[in-house]
C-alpha positions, 0 to 999 in steps of 0.5 A: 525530375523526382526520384520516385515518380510511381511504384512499378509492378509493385507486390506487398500485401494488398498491393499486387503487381500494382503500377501507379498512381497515373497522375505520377508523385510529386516533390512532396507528397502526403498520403492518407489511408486508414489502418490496413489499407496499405499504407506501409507497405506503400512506405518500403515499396517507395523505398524499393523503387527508389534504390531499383536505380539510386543510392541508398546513402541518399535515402532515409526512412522512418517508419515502425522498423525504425527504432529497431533497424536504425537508431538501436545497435545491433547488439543492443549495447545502445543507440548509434552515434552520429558525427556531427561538428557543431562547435568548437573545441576547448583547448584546456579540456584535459587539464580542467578534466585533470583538476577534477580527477585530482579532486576525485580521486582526493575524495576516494582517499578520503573515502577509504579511510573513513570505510577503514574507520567504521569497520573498527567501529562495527568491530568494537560495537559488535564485541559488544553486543556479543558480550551483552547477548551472552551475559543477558540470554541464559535460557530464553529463545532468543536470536542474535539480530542479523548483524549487516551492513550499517551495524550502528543504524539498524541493529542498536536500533533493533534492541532499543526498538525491543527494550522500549517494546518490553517497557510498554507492556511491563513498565515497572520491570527492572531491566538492568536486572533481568536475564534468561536465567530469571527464575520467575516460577519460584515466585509465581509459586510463592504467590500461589501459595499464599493462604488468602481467602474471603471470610463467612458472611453473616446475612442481614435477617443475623445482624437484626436478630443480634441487636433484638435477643441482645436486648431482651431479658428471658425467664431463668428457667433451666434449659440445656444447651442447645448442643445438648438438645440437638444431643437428644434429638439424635438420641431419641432418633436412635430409640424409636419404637424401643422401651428400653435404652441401648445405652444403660438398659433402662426402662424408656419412654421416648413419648416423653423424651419426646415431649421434653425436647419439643419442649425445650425447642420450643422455648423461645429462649432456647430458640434465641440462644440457637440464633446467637449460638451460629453468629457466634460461630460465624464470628470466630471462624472471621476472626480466625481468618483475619488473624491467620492472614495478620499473624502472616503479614509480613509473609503477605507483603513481601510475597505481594511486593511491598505493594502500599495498598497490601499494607494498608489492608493488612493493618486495616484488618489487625485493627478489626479484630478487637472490635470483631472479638469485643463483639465475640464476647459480648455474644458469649456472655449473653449466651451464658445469661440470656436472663441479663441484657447485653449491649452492642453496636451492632451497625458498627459490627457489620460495618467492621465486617463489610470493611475487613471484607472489602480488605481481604478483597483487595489483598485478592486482588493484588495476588491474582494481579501479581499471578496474572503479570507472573504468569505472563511474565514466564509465557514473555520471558524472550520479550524481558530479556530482549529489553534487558539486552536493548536497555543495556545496549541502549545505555552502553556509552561505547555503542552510543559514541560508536554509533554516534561516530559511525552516523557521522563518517556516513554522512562524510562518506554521502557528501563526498560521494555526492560530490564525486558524482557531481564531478564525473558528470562534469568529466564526463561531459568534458570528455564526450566534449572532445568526441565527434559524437557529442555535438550531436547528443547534445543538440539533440539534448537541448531539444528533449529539454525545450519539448519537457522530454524526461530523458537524456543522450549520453556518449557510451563509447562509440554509441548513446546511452539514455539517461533519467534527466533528473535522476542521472540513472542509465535507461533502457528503450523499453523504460520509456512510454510508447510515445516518447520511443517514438518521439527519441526515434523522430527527433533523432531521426530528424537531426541526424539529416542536419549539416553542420550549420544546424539548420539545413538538411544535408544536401546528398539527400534525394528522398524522405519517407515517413510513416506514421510520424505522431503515433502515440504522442500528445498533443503538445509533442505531436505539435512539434513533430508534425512542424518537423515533418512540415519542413521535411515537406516544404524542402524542395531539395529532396523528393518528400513522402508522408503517410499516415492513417490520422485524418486529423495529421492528414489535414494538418500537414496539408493546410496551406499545402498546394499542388502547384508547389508541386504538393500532392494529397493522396488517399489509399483506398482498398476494394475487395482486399487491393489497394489502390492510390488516388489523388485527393483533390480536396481535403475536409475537415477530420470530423465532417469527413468522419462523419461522412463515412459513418452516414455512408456506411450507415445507408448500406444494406447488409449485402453491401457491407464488407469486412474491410469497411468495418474494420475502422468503423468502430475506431471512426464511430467512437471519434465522431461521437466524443467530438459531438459530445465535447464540444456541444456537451463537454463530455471528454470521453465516449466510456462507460463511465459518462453513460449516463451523460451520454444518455442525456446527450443524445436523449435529451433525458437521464438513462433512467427514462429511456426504453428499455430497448433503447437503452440497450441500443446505447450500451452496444453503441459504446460497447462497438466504440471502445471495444472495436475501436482498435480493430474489429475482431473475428468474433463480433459481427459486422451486423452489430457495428452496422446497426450503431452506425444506424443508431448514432446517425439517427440518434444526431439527426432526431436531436441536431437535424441541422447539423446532421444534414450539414455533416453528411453532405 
């Protein structure tokens, strides 16, 4: 006699007033039904049939209520013990638990008294650093580093980090002599006020003239000077149109005044000397500012920083003015006996030119360099005086052996903590040793590990907690995936119906239900829960029900499994929104089956569609069409990603040589595949999903009649 041998005038959901199935449940009894057909609520009316006349002490049940009703404590303070007795107890637990606390609390003292030294440490270094801000600050803007935990680590870093900063972009600044009160516009004002210029030029066409008229002997005809003729050609513009002069009231005749001055200009030798006359001119205001920029030298070097390229410029510019006042003389002495020849080098003049240029040049150079760099300097001074204050920090003794000393009392202070850890997680084990609640946690821990489960159970008082396996960090339920939630709730579930030989269920159990064991796990750990929910359904000590809306679970669990082992398949079926439970009497294979229900769907015609029909449609759709793809294409997954691939797959072409309406039917195939395939929503039509099924069947049957007429059987 089972338990539960039909649901009586049972009412939830889908179900109303249902009594069934006719051909009464079994010892063990697995169900099939696609999401919204009723499948959970099958569950709790099972569970409500029974308790209608049994305990509820020999009932268990799993199902999406689970985590939150059964494993959780109410007050969310972790996850309920259980009692388990699966091993014997250590006699010399309290004394090895005392060993370590003795250790421990050995490492505190410890502890304690290097934290006390470092404290002195921080103390002096922090005097320090006061002492070196306040000395080194003066007038810059400039902050105090945020001094907290780890003084020696981060904040003695922070000022060299600035020093070595203000070295790369002034590294030939003195910084163990700067400080805020560093008064860099002074000597901006020095610089700025040196009197430095570039000498006139003299133009190529002079220096041909020099060399030609120096050369040349001219008539002794007697010819003002050039300033006199220039004299009396501003004169002679003062007379026009008068016949007597405005000076001495004598008798004028400018039309000979006149004359005479053409005269004289027109004389080359007049012409010639008005050429020597500039180039002398030129030559004296050169010399004159080579030598005021020489007569200052010392001035120039200081004002320049002793800058080795300023002295050599400046003595390159006292050694030019001989050659350029040799030249001045000779120009003067021919301008005085333009009959007599004179002699000069003229190439050598010009190249002494160039030269005293290219000097003066330089020593501009250096200046706006130096105005530049000081200018800088005063817009920068917050990044000097940090480096002043970093270098002084950076080369204090005190603060290196400081913090030298404080590196080293952490570094104690992590190992000894290390190994405290180390050691209250080996008392902590011992205690939860002496605990009616470890065996179990334990067990269960052992499992986790086998299966590669990244978490752990540990006592908490009455209760588990979860515990990173490697980290040994606290976890809450929601810090794990969606899947291993579900696996924690299967294998607790599971091991909590052990005996205490670890290997049979307990025997006051009447019935098991199970809803929906491997949502959301992979493979591998769906493996092993399907083989755990196998054993529930081969015990024959208990009435067993499984029920699940994978086809693929649903094959598992029943391969090998006969109704004369007293093992019954069921599929939940829904018309016109009730439910309804019916015997299956063969199982097929997920993918033809699968395969089947879209055909089927696809010959329908629009007035036999219903909403209940489509609604797994797309999620069946999408599964066919990645297993056919897989296996005769390998193209793991049916997205947008493998579009084209898919193209291929069932065109035998890329995308790129398919119709346009084809195309589009391919885009709304996937479309209705992966955006419907959790559930079709209101928005999009029963049509579209309709006319998919039609294009995949039609697509499969064109390229594989074969294997279309083999799957839809």
């Amino acid at each position: 006699m089972t338990p539960v041998e039909k649901v009586t005038d049972f009412t939830l959901k889908s179900f109303t007033g249902y009594t069934g199935p006719s051909c009464l449940f079994g010892r063990s009894n697995i169900f099939f039904a696609p999401n919204g057909n009723g499948k959970s609520s099958l569950a709790l009316g099972l569970r409500t049939e029974y308790l209608k006349t049994h305990d509820e002490a020999n009932l268990r049940i799993y199902n999406k209520h689970f985590v939150s009703e059964q494993l959780l404590l109410q007050d969310g303070g972790g996850i309920k013990g259980v009692k388990a007795d699966f091993g014997k107890v250590d006699v010399d637990l309290e004394k090895r638990i005392q060993e370590q606390s003795d250790l421990n609390d050995k490492a505190q003292a410890e502890i304690d008294t290097l934290t006390e030294e470092n404290e002195k440490l921080i103390a002096a270094t922090t005097t320090t650093l006061d002492d070196i801000f306040k000395r080194r600050k003066g007038k810059a803007s400039i902050a105090k580093k945020p001094i907290k935990e780890g003084i020696h680590e981060k904040v003695v870093q922070l000022w060299t980090d600035d020093y070595t900063n203000a070295v790369k972009q002034f590294p030939d600044e003195k910084y163990d002599e700067i400080d805020g009160e560093k008064d860099f516009k002074s000597t901006l004002d020095l610089i700025n006020s040196l009197s430095l210029s570039r000498s006139p030029e003299i133009a190529e066409a002079d220096f041909e003239e020099l060399g030609r008229i120096t050369a040349k002997t001219y008539s002794t005809i007697e010819i003002p000077s050039a300033d006199i003729v220039s004299w009396l050609e501003t004169g002679l513009e003062l007379h026009s149109g008068k016949d007597h002069c405005e000076y001495c009231k004598s008798p004028l005749d400018t039309k000979e005044v006149a004359q005479r001055i053409q005269a004289y200009l027109d004389d080359e030798r007049s012409v010639d000397r008005k050429i020597l006359e500039k180039i002398q001119n030129s030559l004296r205001l050169i010399y004159k500012n080579i030598n005021g920029i020489t007569d200052a030298s010392e001035t120039v070097t200081v004002t320049l920083e002793q800058d080795e390229s300023v002295k050599q410029s400046l003595a390159a510019l006292a050694t030019s003015k001989q050659a350029i006042e040799d030249a001045g003389k000779v120009i003067a002495d021919k301008i005085e006996a333009m009959s007599e020849k004179a002699s000069i080098d003229v190439d050598s003049l010009k190249n002494t030119l160039d030269t005293a240029q290219e000097h003066i040049q330089a020593l501009l150079d250096v200046r706006e360099k130096l105005k530049s760099l000081y200018e800088d300097k005063i817009n920068r001074l917050e990044i000097l005086v940090k480096g002043a204050i970093g270098f002084e920090v950076k080369n204090s003794q005190l603060v290196s052996d400081n913090t030298a000393a404080y590196t080293e009392n952490n570094k104690k202070i992590a190992e000894l903590k290390k190994d405290i850890r180390t050691r209250t997680e080996a008392i902590r084990k011992l205690r939860d040793s002496k605990s009616d609640l470890s065996d179990f946690a334990e067990y269960l821990n052992q499992i986790f590990e086998e299966i590669g489960i990244g978490f752990k159970l540990v006592l908490s008082g009455k209760a588990y907690a979860l515990q990173h396996s490697i980290l040994n960090v606290d976890l809450n339920i929601d810090d794990i995936s969606e899947g291993e939630r579900n696996l924690l709730a299967l294998v607790y579930f599971y091991y909590e119906m052990l005996g205490s030989d670890k290997k049979n269920l307990k025997d006051n159990l009447e019935i098991v239900i199970i809803d929906d064991p491997a949502t959301s796990m992979d493979d591998e750990n769906r493996f092993f829960i399907l083989e755990l929910v196998k054993s529930i359904i081969d015990n024959r000590n208990f009435q067993s029900f499984v029920l699940t809306h994978s086809w693929r679970d649903y094959c598992d669990l029943c391969y090998g499994k006969y109704e004369e082992a007293n093992v019954k398949k069921f599929e939940i079926t829904k018309v016109s929104g009730q439910s309804d439970i019916e015997l299956s009497r063969s199982v097929t294979m997920p993918y033809r089956k699968l395969y089947k229900e879209i055909y089927e769907f696809s010959q329908k015609t629009a007035d036999q569609l219903t909403p209940d029909e489509a609604l797994h449609m797309p999620n069946t759709m999408r599964r066919v069409l990645e297993e056919y793809i897989r296996f005769n294409f390998g193209i793991a997954l049916a997205t947008q990603s493998s579009y084209n691939e898919i193209a291929v797959a069932l065109f035998e072409t890329e995308v790129i040589n398919i119709s346009v309406n084809n195309e589009a039917k391919l885009k709304k195939l996937l479309s209705v595949c992966n955006v419907l395939s959790h559930g079709t929503t209101p928005t999009r039509s029963i049509a579209e999903i309709h006319t998919s099924s039609r294009f995949l069947m039609n697509r499969i049957k064109d390229i594989n009649t074969y294997h279309h007429n083999e799957m839809k059987q």
